[in-house]
C-alpha positions in Angstrom: 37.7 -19.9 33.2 39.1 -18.4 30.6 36.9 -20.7 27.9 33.9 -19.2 29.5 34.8 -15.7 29.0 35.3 -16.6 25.6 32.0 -18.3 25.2 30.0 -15.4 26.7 32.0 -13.1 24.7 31.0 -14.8 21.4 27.4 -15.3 22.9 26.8 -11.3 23.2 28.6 -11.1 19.9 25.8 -12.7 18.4 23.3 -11.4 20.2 24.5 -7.9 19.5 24.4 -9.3 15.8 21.0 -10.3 15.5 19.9 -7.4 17.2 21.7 -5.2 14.4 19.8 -7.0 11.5 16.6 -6.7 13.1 16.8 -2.9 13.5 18.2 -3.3 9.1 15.2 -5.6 8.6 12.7 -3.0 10.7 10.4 -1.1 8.0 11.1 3.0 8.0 7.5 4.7 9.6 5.5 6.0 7.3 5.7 10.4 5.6 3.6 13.1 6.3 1.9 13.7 3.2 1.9 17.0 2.4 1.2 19.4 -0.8 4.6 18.5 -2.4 3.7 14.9 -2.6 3.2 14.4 -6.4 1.6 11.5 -7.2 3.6 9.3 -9.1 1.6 8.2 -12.4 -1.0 11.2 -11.9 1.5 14.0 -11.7 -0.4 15.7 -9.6 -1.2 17.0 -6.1 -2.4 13.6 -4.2 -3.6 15.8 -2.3 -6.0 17.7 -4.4 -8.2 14.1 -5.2 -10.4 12.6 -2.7 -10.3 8.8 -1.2 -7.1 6.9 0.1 -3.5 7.7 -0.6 -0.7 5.4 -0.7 3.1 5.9 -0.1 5.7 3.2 -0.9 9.3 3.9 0.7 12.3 2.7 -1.3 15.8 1.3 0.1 17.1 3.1 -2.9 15.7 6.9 -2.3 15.2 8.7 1.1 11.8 10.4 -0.2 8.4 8.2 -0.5 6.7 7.2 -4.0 3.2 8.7 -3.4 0.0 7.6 -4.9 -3.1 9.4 -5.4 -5.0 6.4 -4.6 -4.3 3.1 -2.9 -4.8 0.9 -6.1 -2.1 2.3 -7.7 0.0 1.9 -4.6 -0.6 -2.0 -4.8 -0.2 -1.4 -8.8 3.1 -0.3 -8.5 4.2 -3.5 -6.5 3.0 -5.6 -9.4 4.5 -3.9 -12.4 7.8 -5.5 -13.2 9.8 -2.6 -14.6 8.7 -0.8 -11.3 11.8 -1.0 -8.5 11.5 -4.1 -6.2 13.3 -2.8 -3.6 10.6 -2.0 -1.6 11.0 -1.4 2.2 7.4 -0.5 3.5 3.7 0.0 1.5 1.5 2.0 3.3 -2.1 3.5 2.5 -4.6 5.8 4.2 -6.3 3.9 7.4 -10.0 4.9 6.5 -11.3 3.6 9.6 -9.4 6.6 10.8 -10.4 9.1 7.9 -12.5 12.3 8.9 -14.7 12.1 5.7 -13.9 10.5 1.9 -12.3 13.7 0.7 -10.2 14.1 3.4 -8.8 10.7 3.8 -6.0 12.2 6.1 -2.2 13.0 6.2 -1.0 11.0 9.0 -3.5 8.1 9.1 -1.2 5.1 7.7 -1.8 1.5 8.0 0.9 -0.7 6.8 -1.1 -2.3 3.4 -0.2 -5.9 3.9 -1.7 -5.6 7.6 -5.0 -3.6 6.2 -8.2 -5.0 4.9 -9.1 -3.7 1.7 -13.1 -3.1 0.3 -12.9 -3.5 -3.4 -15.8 -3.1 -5.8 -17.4 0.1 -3.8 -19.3 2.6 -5.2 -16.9 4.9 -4.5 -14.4 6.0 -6.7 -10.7 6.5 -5.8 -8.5 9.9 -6.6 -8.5 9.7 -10.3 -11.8 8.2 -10.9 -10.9 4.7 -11.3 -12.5 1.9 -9.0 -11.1 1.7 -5.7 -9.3 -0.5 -2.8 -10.3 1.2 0.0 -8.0 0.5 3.2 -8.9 0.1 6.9 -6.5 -1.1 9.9 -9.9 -2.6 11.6 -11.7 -5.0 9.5 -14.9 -4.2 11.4 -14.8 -0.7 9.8 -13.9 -2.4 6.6 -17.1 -4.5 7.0 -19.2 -1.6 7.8 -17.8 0.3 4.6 -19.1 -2.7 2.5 -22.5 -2.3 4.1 -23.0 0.6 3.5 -21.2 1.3 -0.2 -21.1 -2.0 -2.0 -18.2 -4.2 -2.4 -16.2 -7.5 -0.2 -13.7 -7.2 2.1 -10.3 -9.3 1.3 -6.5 -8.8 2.6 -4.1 -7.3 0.7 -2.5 -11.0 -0.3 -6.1 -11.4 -2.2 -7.0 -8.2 -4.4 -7.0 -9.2 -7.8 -4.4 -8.1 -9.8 -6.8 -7.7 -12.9 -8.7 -5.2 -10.2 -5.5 -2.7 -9.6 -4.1 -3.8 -13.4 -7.1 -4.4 -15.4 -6.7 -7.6 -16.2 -4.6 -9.6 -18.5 -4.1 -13.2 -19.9 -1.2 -13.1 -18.2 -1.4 -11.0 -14.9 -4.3 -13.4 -13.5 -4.6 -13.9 -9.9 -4.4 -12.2 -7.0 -1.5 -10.0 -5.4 0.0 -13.0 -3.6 0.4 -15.0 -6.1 3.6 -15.0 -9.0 1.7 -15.4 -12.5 0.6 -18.7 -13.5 2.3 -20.6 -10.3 0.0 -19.7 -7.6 3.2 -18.7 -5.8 3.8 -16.0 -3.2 4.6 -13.1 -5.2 7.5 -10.7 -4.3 7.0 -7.0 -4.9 8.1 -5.7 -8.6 8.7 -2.4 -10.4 6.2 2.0 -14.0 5.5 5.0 -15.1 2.8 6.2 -16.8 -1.3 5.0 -15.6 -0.7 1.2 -14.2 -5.0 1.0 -14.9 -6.0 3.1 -17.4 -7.4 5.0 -15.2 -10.2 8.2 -16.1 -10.0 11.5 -16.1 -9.8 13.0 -12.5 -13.4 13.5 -11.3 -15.4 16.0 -8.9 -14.8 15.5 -4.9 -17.5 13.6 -3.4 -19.1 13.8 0.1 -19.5 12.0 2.6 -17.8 10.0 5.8 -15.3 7.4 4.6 -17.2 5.0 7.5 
C-alpha cells in the first residue's frame, strides 16, 4: 500500500513538473503599441509610419523591441549581433487592419503562424519594400490580387528580401546559411536593409 502511495506521489510530481515547464515554455501575449513605442533602428514613433508593425519580446527585458515595419521585425531575428533570446515575434494581422495607415494597435498575429505577401506595391513604414502579415492566408491571397506580390510563410521570406542580400546571407528565414538548416533566431542596431527615407502615408484598405 504504502509503494502505491509512493508511486502516485511521484506520478503527480511529475505531472505537476511538466505542467510548470509548459507554462516557462508558453510565449508572453503580445503589447499594446502605443506612442512611446520607438522603433528600434528607425528611432522613431512606429506609430507615426503607415503599414505593419512588429514587436519582438525578449527573456532578457520586460518591455518589447518594436519595429516600424514587419521586415525589420524578421530582420532583427537574422542579424547575429542581435540578442537570440527571443521569446515571441509578432506583427500587425492585416487581415484585421482598418486601412494601410492604420494597421492597428492590438491586431497581433504570432509571425511564424502568419502568411506574409512580399514583393507588393506597397511600401512598409520607412519606405522600404514590405512583408505584409495576415493570420488568414485567404486575406493574404486577396492582398496579392489586388497589390502585386506571392504569398509564402514566414519559414520562406528570403533573407536577401528583409537583408538585401548577401553572398553569404542566401536563403530563406528557415534556413542557417549555406546548410539549408533550420535557422534559430539571432541578434543590430542601426538600418538591417538600407532602408529609404521615411515616405508620405498612403491610402487605402490594407485588404
Amino acid at each position: 500500500m504504502r509503494k502505491s502511495i509512493l508511486l502516485a506521489a511521484f506520478a503527480g510530481a511529475l505531472v505537476l513538473v511538466g505542467c510548470n515547464a509548459e507554462k516557462t515554455a508558453e510565449a508572453p501575449p503580445p503589447q499594446a503599441m502605443t506612442d512611446a513605442a520607438i522603433g528600434r533602428y528607425c528611432g522613431m514613433n512606429v506609430m507615426e509610419h503607415p503599414g505593419p508593425k512588429g514587436q519582438i519580446i525578449l527573456a532578457s527585458q520586460k518591455e518589447a523591441v518594436w519595429f516600424s515595419s514587419a521586415r525589420d521585425a524578421i530582420s532583427f531575428t537574422l542579424l547575429p549581433e542581435e540578442p537570440k533570446d527571443i521569446r515571441a515575434i509578432y506583427v500587425s494581422d492585416m487581415a484585421k487592419a482598418a486601412t494601410w495607415d492604420e494597421p492597428g494597435t492590438t491586431n497581433w498575429v504570432d509571425a511564424r503562424q502568419a502568411s506574409f505577401v512580399i514583393g507588393s506595391r506597397k511600401q512598409g513604414g520607412m519606405g522600404g519594400e514590405e512583408a505584409v502579415p495576415f493570420s488568414d492566408r485567404a486575406a493574404a491571397e486577396k492582398f496579392a490580387a489586388e497589390n502585386g506580390g506571392r504569398v509564402v510563410a514566414f519559414t520562406e521570406v528570403p533573407k536577401d528580401y528583409v537583408l538585401g542580400g548577401t553572398a553569404e546571407l542566401t536563403g530563406s528565414v528557415g534556413q542557417e546559411p549555406g546548410t539549408g538548416g533550420p535557422a534559430g533566431p539571432h541578434e543590430s542596431h542601426g538600418d538591417p536593409a538600407g532602408h529609404a527615407a521615411p515616405v508620405a502615408p498612403q491610402t487605402g484598405h490594407a485588404h
